[in-house]
N, C-alpha and C positions, 0 to 999 in steps of 0.2 A: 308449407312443409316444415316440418318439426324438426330442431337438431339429430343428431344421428339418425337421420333416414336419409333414404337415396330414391332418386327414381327415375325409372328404364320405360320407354313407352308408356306413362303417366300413370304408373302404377307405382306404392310407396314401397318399399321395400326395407324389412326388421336391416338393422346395422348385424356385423357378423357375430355371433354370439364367444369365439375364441373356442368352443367345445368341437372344433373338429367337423361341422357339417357343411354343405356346400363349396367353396370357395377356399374356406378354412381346415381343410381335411388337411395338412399335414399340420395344424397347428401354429399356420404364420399369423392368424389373426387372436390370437390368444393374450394380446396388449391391456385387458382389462384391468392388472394389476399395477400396470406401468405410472410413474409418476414422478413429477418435477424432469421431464424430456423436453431438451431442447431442438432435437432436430430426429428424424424419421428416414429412413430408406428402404425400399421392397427390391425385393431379388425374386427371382421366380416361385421360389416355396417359404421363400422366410425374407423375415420383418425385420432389423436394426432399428435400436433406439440409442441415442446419444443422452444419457443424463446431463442438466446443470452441473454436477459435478468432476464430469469428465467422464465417468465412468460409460460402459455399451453392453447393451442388455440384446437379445435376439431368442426368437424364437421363429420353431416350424419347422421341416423337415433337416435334420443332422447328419444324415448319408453322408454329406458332401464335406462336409467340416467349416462352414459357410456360418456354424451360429458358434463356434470355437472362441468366445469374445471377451470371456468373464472374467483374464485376468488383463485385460487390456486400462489402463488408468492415464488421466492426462489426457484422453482426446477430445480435439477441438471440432472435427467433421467426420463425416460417414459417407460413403456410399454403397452399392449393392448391385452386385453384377447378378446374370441368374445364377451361378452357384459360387459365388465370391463374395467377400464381404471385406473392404478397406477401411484403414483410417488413420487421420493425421492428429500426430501427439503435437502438443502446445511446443514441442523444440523442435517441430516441423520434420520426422522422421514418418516414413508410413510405415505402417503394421498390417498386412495381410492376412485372411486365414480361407479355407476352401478349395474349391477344387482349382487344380495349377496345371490341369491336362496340355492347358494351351501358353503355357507360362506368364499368367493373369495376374501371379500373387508373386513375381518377380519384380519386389518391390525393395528390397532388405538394402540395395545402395544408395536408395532416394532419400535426398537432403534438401534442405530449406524449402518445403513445399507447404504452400498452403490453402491449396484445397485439391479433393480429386474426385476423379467421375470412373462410374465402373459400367462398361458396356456389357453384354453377354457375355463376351470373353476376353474382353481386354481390358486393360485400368490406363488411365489421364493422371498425371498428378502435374500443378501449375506449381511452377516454382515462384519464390519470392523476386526473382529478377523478369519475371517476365515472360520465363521461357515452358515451353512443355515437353515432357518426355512421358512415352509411352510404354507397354509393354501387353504382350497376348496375340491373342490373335489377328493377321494382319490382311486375311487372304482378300479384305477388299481395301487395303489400303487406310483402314482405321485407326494405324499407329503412325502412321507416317505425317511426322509433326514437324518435321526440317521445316525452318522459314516461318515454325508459329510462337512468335517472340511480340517482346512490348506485348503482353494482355496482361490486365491485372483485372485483381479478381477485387470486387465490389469494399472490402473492407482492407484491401493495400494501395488503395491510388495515393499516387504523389501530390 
């Protein structure tokens, strides 16, 4: 199999073209312009890209306010809820933007954190000491992080 192809029941299949057809109908595979990206996150209808330079680019559906990214500078992570989209600045504050129906993007007091995860509708973020705190929806018990301390995350071990 050939780079940019994929295959489903052993059939090869074209990579997305970014124009909108299949998969890419609201425009979340439209990355063909993207470059010098260090890191990538997909949300239900849109795509985040984290440049080398800090900078976060996003495309695909805007309904939500989930690709709202472009005066974001300074970030060192991303992630992608389905209509959320986070990320942590190099001084370890998060930046939210999208939909907050469920208070997802109840991010703005979080400090020393470095790195975070975005479920469907709720956001992780690991702090520098160890610990984690959540925010969003909880109805299955997904924020509830009491008692999840000592983790660190792959580039803060002691």
């Amino acid at each position: 199999m050939t780079a940019g192809s994929a295959s489903r029941a052993g059939k090869a299949s074209a990579p997305p073209s970014g124009t909108g057809r299949g998969r890419g109908r609201r425009g979340q595979c439209a990355v063909d312009t993207w470059r010098d990206i260090a890191a990538v996150a997909a949300g239900y209808l849109h795509t985040v890209g984290l440049t080398d330079d800090g900078r976060v680019l996003a495309v695909g559906d805007r309904s939500t306010g989930a690709c709202d990214v472009g005066a974001w500078r300074d970030v060192v992570a991303v992630a992608a809820g389905s209509y959320h989209t986070v990320g942590v600045t190099a001084a370890g504050r998060v930046v939210a933007v999208g939909s907050n129906d469920l208070g997802q993007c109840g991010v703005v007091d979080w400090r020393g954190i470095v790195a975070v995860a975005a479920g469907s509708t709720h956001t992780l973020g690991l702090r520098v000491d160890g610990t984690v705190v959540a925010t969003g929806n909880n109805d299955h018990g997904q924020c509830e992080v009491t008692g999840w301390d000592a983790i660190q995350s792959p580039g803060h071990r002691s």
